[in-house]
C-alpha positions as CSV (number, residue, x, y, z in Angstrom):
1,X,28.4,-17.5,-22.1
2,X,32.1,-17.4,-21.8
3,X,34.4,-20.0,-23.6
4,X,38.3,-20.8,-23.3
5,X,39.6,-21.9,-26.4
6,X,42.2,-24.9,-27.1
7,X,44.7,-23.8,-29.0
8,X,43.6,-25.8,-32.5
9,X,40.1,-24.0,-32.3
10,X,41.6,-20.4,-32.1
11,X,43.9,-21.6,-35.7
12,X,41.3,-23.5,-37.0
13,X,38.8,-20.7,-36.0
14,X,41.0,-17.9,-37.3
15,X,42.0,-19.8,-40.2
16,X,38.7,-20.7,-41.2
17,X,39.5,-24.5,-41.6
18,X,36.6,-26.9,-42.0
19,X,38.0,-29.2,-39.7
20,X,36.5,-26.8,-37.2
21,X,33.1,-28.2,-36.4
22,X,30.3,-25.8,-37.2
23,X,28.8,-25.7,-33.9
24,X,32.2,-24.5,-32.6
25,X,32.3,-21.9,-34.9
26,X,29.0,-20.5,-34.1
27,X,29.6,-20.4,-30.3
28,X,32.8,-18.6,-31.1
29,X,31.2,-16.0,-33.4
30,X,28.4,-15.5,-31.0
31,X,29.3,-11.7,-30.2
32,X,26.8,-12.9,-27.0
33,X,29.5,-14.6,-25.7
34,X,33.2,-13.9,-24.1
35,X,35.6,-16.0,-26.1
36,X,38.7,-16.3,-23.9
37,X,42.2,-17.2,-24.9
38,X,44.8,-18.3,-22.8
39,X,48.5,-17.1,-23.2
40,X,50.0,-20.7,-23.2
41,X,47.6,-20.9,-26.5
42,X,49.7,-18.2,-28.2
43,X,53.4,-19.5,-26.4
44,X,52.6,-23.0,-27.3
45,X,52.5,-21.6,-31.4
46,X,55.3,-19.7,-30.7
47,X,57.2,-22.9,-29.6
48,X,56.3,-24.5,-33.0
49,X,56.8,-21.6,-35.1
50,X,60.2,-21.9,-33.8
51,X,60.7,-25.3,-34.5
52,X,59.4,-25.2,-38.1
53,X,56.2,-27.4,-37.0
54,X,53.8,-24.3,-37.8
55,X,54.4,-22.3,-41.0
56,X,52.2,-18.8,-40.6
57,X,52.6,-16.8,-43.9
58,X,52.3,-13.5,-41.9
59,X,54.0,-12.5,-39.4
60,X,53.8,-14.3,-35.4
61,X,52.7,-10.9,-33.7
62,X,50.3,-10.2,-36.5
63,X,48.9,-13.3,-36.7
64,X,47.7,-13.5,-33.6
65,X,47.0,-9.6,-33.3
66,X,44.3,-9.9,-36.1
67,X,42.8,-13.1,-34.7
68,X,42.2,-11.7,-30.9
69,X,40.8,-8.4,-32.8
70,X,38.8,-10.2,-35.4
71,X,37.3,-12.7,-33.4
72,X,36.7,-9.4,-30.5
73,X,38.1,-12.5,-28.0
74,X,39.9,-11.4,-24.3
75,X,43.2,-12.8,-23.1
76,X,42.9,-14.8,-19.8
77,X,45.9,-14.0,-17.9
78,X,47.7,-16.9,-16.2
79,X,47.3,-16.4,-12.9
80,X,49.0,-18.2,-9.5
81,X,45.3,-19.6,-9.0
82,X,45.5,-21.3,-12.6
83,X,48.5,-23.2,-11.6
84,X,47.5,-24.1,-7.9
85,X,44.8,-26.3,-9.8
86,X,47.1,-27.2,-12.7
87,X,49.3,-28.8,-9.8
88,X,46.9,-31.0,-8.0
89,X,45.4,-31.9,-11.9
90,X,46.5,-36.3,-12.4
91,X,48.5,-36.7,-15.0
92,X,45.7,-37.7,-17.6
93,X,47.0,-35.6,-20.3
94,X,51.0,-34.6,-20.6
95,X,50.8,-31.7,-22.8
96,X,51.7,-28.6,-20.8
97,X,49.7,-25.9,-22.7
98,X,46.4,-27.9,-22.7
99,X,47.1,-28.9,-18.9
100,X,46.9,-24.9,-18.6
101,X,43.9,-24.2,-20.4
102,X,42.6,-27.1,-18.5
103,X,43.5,-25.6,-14.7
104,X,42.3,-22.1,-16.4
105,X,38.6,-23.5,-17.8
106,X,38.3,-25.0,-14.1
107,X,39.3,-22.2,-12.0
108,X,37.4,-19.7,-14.0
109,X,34.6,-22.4,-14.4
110,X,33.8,-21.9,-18.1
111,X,33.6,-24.6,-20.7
112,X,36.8,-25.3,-23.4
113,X,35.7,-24.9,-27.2
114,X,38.3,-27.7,-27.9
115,X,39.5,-30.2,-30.7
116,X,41.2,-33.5,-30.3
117,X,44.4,-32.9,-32.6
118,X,47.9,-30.7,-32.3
């Protein structure tokens, strides 16, 4: 099966927080299944970083580096047909990022491994 994760599930995943529910966790350490993550997963971290909203104790790059490899996940490029959906989505959610991985899951037709928080 292939899964797009939010942006919380790839922290909480690589992070191994408990706030990540264990079914989550299983379907993302399933080496059965394509865990994708989106670019505007790692830009949106980036912005906060930035900011001082997200504290990483390694550095950005490596961060992320080890969490792709580690988890053996795929970037999903953005592509032009991930924001053709993304702008005929209604306005249900404002966040940019998560209105992304939402145009991306429904273009590619794959489900979102996704938490309610950030």
């Amino acid at each position: 099966m292939r899964l797009l994760l939010d942006t919380h599930s790839f922290l909480w995943f690589v992070t191994d927080d408990p706030q990540l529910s264990k079914r989550a966790r299983s379907l993302i350490a399933d080496l059965t299944n394509e865990v994708l993550l989106s670019p505007a997963s790692y830009w949106e971290i980036a912005i906060k970083v930035s900011i001082g909203k997200y504290p990483l104790t390694v550095p950005f790059e490596a961060f992320f580096k080890r969490g792709i490899e580690d988890g053996q996940m795929t970037i999903l490029p953005i592509h032009v047909c991930h924001a053709a959906v993304l702008s005929s989505l209604p306005m249900h959610h404002k966040d940019p990022f998560d209105r992304m991985i939402i145009s991306q899951a429904i273009f590619e037709q794959v489900p979102i491994v996704a938490t309610t928080r950030f």
